[in-house]
PAKOL-888071 format. One record per atom (N, C-alpha, C): residue number from 1; chain; x, y, z. Coordinates in steps of 0.05 Angstrom, whole numbers, plus 5000, padded with zeros to 4 digits. Each point is the difference from the previous one (the first is absolute). Example, Ala and Ser with C-alpha at 12.3 -4.5 7.8 and 13.67 -1.06 7.14 Angstrom:
2
<pt seq="1" mol="A" x="5264" y="4886" z="5156"/>
<pt seq="1" mol="A" x="4982" y="5024" z="5000"/>
<pt seq="1" mol="A" x="5018" y="5024" z="5000"/>
<pt seq="2" mol="A" x="4993" y="5021" z="4986"/>
<pt seq="2" mol="A" x="5016" y="5024" z="5001"/>
<pt seq="2" mol="A" x="4985" y="5022" z="5014"/>
REM end
This chain:
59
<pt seq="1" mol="A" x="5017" y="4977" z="5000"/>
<pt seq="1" mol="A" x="4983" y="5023" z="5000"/>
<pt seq="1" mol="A" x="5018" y="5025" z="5000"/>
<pt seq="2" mol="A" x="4990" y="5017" z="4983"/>
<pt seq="2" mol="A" x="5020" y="5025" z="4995"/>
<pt seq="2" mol="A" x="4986" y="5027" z="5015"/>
<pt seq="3" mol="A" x="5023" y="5012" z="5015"/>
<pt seq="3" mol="A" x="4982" y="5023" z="5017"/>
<pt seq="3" mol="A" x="5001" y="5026" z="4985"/>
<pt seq="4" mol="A" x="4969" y="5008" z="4992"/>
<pt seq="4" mol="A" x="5001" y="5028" z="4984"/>
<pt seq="4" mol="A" x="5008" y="5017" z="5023"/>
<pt seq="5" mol="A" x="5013" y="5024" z="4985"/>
<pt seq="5" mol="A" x="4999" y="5024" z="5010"/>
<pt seq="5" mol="A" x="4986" y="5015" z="5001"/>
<pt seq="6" mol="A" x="4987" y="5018" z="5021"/>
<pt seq="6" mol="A" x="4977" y="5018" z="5003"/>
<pt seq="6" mol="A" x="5011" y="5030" z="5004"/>
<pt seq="7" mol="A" x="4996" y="5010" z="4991"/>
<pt seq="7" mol="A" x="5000" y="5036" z="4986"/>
<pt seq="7" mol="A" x="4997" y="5016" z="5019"/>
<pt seq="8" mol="A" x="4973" y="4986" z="5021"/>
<pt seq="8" mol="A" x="4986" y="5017" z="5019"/>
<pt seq="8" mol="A" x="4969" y="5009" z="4989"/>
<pt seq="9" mol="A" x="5000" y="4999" z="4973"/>
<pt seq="9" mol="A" x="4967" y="5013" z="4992"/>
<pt seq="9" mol="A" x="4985" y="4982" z="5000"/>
<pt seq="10" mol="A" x="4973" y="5004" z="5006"/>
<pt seq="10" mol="A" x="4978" y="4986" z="5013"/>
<pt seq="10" mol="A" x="4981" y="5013" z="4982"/>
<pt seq="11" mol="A" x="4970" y="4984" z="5002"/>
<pt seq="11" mol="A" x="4980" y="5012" z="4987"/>
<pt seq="11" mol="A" x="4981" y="4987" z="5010"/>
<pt seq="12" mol="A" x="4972" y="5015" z="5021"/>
<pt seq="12" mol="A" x="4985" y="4986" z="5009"/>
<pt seq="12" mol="A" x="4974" y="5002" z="4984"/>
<pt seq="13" mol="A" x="4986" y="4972" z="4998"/>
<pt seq="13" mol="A" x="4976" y="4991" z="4990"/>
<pt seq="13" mol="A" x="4975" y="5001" z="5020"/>
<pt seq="14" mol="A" x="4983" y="5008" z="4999"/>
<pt seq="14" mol="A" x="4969" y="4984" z="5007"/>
<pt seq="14" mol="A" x="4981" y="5003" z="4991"/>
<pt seq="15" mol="A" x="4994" y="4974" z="5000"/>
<pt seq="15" mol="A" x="4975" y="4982" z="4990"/>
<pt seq="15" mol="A" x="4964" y="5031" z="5013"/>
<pt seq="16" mol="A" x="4998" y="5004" z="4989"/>
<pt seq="16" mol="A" x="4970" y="5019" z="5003"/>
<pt seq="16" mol="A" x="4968" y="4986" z="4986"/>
<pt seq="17" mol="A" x="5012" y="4990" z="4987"/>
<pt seq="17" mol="A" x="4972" y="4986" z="4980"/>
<pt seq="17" mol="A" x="4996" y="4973" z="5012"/>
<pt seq="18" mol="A" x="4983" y="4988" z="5000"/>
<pt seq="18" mol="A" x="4996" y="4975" z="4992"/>
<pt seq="18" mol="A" x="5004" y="4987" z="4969"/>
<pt seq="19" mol="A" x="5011" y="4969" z="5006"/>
<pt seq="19" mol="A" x="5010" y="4984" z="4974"/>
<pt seq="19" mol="A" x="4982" y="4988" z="4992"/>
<pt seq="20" mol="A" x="4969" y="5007" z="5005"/>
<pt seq="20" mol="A" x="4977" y="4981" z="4991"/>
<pt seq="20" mol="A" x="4993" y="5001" z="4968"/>
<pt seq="21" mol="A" x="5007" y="5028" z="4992"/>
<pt seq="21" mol="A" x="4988" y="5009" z="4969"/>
<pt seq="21" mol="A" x="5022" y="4993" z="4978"/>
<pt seq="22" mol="A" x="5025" y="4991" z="5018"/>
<pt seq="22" mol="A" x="5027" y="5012" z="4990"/>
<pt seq="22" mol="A" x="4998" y="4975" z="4977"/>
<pt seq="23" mol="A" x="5022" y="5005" z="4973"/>
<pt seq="23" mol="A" x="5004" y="4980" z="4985"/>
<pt seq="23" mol="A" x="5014" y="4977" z="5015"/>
<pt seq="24" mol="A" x="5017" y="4982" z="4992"/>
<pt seq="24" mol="A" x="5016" y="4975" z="5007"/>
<pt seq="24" mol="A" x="5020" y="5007" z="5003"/>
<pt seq="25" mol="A" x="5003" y="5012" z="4984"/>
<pt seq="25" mol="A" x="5036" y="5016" z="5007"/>
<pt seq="25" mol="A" x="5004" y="5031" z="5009"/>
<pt seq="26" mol="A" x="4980" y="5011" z="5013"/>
<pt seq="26" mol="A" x="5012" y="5014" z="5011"/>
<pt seq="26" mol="A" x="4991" y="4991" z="5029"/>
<pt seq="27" mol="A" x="4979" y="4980" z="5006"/>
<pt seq="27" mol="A" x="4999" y="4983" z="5022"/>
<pt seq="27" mol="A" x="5036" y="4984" z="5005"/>
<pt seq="28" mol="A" x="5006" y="4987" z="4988"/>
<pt seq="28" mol="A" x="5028" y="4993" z="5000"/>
<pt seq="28" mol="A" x="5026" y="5018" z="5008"/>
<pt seq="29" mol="A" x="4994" y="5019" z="4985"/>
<pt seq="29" mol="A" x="5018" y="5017" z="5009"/>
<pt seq="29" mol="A" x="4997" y="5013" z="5027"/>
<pt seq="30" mol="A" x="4973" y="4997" z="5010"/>
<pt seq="30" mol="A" x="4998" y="5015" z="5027"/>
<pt seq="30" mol="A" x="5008" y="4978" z="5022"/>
<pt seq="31" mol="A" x="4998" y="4969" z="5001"/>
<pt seq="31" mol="A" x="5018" y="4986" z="5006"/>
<pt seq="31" mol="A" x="5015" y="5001" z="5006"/>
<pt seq="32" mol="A" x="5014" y="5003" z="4974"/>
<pt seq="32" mol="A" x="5030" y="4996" z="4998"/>
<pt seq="32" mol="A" x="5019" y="5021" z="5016"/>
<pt seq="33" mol="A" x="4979" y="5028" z="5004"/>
<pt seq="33" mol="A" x="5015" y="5010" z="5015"/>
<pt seq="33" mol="A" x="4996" y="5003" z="5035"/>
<pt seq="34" mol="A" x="4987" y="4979" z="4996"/>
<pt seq="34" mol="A" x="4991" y="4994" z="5028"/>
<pt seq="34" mol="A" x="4970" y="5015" z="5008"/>
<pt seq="35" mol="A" x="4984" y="5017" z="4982"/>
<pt seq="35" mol="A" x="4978" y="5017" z="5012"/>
<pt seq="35" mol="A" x="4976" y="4994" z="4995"/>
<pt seq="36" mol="A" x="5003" y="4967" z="5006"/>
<pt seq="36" mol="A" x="4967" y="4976" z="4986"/>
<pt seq="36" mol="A" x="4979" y="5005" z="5020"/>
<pt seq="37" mol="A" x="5006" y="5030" z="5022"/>
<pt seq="37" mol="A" x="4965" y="5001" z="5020"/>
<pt seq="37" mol="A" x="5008" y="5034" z="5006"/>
<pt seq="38" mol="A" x="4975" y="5007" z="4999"/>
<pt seq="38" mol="A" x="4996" y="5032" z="5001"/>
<pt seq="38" mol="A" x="5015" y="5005" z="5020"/>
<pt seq="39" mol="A" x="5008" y="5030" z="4999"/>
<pt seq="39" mol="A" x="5017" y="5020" z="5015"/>
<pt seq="39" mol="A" x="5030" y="4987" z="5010"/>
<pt seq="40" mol="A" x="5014" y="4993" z="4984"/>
<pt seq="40" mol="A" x="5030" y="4977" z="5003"/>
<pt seq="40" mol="A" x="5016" y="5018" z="4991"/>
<pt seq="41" mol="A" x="5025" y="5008" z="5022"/>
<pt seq="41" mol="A" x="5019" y="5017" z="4981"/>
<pt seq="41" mol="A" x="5018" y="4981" z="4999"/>
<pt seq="42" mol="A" x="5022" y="5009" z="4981"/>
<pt seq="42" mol="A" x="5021" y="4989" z="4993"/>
<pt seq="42" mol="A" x="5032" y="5021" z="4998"/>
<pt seq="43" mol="A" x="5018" y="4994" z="5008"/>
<pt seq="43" mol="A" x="5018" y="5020" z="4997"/>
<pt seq="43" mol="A" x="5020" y="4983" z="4981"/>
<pt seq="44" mol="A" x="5007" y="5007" z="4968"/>
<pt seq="44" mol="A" x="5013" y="4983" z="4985"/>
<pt seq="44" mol="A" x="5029" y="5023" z="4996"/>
<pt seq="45" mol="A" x="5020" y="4975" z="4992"/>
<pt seq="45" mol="A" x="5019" y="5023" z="4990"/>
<pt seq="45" mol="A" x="4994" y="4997" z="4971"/>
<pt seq="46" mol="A" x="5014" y="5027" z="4989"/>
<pt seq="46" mol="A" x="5003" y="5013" z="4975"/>
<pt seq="46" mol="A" x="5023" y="4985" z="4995"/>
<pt seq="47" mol="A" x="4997" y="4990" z="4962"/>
<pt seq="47" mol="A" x="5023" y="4982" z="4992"/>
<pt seq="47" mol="A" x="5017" y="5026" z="4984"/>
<pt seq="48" mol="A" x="5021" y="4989" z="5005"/>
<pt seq="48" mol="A" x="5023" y="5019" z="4983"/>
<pt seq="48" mol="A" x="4996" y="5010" z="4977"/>
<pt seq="49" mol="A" x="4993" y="4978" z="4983"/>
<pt seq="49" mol="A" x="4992" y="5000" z="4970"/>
<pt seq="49" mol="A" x="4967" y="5014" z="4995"/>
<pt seq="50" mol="A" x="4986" y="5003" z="5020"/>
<pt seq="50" mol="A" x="4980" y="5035" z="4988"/>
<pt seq="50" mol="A" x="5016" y="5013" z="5014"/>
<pt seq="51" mol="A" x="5016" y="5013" z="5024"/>
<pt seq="51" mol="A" x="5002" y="5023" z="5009"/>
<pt seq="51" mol="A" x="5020" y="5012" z="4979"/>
<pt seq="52" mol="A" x="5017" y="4984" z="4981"/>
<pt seq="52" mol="A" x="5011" y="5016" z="4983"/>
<pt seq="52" mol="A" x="4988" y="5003" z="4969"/>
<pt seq="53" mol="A" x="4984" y="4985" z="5000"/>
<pt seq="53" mol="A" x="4981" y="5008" z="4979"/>
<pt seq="53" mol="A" x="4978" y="5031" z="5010"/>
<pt seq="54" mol="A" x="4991" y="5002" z="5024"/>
<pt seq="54" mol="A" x="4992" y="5026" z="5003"/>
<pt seq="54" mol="A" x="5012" y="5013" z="5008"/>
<pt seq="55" mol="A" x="5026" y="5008" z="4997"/>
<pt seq="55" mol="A" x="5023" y="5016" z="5003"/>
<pt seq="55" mol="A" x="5009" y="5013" z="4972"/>
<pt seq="56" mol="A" x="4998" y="4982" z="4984"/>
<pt seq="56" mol="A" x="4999" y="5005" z="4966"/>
<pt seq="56" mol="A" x="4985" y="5005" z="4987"/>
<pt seq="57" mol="A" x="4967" y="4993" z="5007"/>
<pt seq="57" mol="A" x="4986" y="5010" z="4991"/>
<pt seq="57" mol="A" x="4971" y="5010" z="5022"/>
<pt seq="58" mol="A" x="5005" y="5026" z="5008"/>
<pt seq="58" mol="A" x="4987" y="5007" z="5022"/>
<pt seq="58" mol="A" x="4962" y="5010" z="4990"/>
<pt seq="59" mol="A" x="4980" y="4993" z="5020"/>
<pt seq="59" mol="A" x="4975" y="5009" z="4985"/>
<pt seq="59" mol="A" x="4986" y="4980" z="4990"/>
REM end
């Protein structure tokens, strides 16, 4: 197992809707990021590879 390096930037998520109406995949993706029951935050880090893509292209 290889240990990433973390930057320090964070970006928090929460879940506000209910996933009842939602398609399959964006049910999945709410999953995936852990926020499968109302009002769930999440605190994820930011991957290297967008923070220098919005560094380059800002907006």
């Amino acid at each position: 197992m290889s240990a990433k390096k973390s930057d320090g930037k964070t970006v928090t998520v929460q879940q506000t809707g209910s996933p009842v109406r939602r398609e399959p995949s964006q049910r999945q993706t709410l999953i995936g990021l852990g926020l499968n029951k109302m009002r769930r935050t999440r605190t994820l880090e930011r991957l290297a590879r967008h923070s220098d893509e919005t560094e380059r292209n800002p907006g």
